[in-house]
C-alpha positions as CSV (number, residue, x, y, z in Angstrom):
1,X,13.8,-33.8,3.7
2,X,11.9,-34.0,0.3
3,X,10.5,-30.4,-0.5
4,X,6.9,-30.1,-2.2
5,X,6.6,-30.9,-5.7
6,X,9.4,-33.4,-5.9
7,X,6.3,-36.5,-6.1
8,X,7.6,-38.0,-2.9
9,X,4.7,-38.9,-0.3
10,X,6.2,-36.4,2.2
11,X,5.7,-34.0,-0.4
12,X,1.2,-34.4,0.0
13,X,1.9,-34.8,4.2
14,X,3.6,-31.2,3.8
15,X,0.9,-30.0,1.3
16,X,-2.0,-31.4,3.6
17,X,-0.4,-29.9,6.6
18,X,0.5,-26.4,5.3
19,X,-3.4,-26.3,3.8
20,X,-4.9,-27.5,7.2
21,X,-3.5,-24.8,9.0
22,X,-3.8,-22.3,6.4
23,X,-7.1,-23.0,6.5
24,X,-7.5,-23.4,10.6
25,X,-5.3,-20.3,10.8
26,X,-3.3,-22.5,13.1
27,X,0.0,-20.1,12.6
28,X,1.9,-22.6,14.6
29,X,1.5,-26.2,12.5
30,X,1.8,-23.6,9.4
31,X,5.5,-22.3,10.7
32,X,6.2,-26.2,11.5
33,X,5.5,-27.1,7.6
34,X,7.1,-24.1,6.5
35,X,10.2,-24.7,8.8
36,X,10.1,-28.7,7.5
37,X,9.8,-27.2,3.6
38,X,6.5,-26.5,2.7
39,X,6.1,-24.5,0.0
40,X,4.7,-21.4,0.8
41,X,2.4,-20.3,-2.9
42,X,0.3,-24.0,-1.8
43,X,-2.0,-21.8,0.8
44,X,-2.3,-18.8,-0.6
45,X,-3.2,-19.2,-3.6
46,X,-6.3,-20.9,-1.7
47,X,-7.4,-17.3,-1.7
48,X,-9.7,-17.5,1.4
49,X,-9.8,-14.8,3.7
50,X,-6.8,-15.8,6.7
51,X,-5.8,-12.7,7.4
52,X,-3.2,-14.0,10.2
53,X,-1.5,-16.8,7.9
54,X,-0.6,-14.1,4.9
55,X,1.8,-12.5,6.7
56,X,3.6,-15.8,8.0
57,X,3.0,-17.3,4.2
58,X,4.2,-13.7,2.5
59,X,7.7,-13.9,4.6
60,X,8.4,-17.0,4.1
61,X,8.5,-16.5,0.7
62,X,5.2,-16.7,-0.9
63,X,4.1,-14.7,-4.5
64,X,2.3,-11.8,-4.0
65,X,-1.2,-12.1,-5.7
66,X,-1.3,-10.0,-8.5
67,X,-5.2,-8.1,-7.0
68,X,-7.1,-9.2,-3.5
69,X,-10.0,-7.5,-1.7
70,X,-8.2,-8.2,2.3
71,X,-6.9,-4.9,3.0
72,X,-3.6,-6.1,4.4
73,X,-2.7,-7.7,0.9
74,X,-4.3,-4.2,-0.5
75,X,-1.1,-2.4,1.7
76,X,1.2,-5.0,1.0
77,X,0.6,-5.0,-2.7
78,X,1.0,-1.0,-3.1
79,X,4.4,-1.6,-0.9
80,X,5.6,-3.4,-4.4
81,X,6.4,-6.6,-2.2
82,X,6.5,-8.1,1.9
83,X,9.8,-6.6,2.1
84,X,9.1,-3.4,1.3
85,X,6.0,-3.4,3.6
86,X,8.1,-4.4,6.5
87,X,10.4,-2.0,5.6
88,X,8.0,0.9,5.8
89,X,6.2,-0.4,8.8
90,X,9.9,-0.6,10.8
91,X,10.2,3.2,9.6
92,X,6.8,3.9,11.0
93,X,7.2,1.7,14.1
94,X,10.7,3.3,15.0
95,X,9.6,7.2,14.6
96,X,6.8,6.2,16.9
97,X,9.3,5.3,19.3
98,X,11.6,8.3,18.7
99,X,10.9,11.2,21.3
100,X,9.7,14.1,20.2
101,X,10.7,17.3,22.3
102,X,11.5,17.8,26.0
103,X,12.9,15.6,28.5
104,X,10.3,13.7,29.7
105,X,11.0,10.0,27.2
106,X,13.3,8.1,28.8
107,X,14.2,7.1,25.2
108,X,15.6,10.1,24.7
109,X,18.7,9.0,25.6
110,X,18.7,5.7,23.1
111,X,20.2,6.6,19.7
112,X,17.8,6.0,16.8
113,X,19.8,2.8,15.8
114,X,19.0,0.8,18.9
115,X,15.4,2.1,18.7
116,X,15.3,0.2,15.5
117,X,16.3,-2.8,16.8
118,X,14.1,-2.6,20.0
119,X,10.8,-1.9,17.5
120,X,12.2,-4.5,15.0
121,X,12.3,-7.3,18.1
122,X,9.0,-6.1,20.1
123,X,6.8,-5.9,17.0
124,X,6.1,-8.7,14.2
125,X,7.2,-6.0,11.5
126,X,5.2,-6.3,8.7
127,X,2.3,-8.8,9.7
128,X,-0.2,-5.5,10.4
């Protein structure tokens, strides 16, 4: 399959379709085009306020903008990158699952490894 900016006419069917749901905030057509090779910088760079598409576009791949006024990109930005973000937000996700004292959590018995792995499957880490 051709990827964007090769100059095949795929290539504007992927950019069309990647900017329609970017722009509908249609985070299902906007995984299909990014799953069938979109390139990810097309949409936002677009700079309009999605705030549910940045995190999809951002993990897949997409440049950080360099300043933005959404206060998602704002977090994301001061993270240094996505992956750092998702990084931090997996921390902050898992301690909220760690028990605290007494034994009253069921999780108490869970070591903080599989906790991990439970917040890193139940939660979209990093897209809030």
């Amino acid at each position: 399959m051709a990827t964007a900016g090769s100059g095949s006419d795929d290539d504007s069917d992927q950019l069309m379709s990647i900017h329609e749901a970017a722009r509908n905030c249609n985070v299902r057509q906007l995984r299909r085009a990014l799953a069938a090779g979109a390139y990810p910088d097309f949409a936002i760079s677009e700079r309009q306020r999605m705030r549910r598409v940045y995190p999809v576009l951002l993990a897949a791949g997409a440049a950080l903008p360099t300043e933005a006024s959404d206060p998602y990109l704002q977090r994301v930005i001061a993270a240094g990158s996505f992956a750092n973000y998702a990084r931090n937000h997996l921390v902050t996700l898992t301690e909220m699952l760690t028990p605290r004292r007494g034994p009253s959590s069921p999780l108490r018995l869970v070591p903080p490894e599989v906790l991990r792995k439970i917040a890193a499957f139940a939660f979209h880490v990093g897209y809030y």
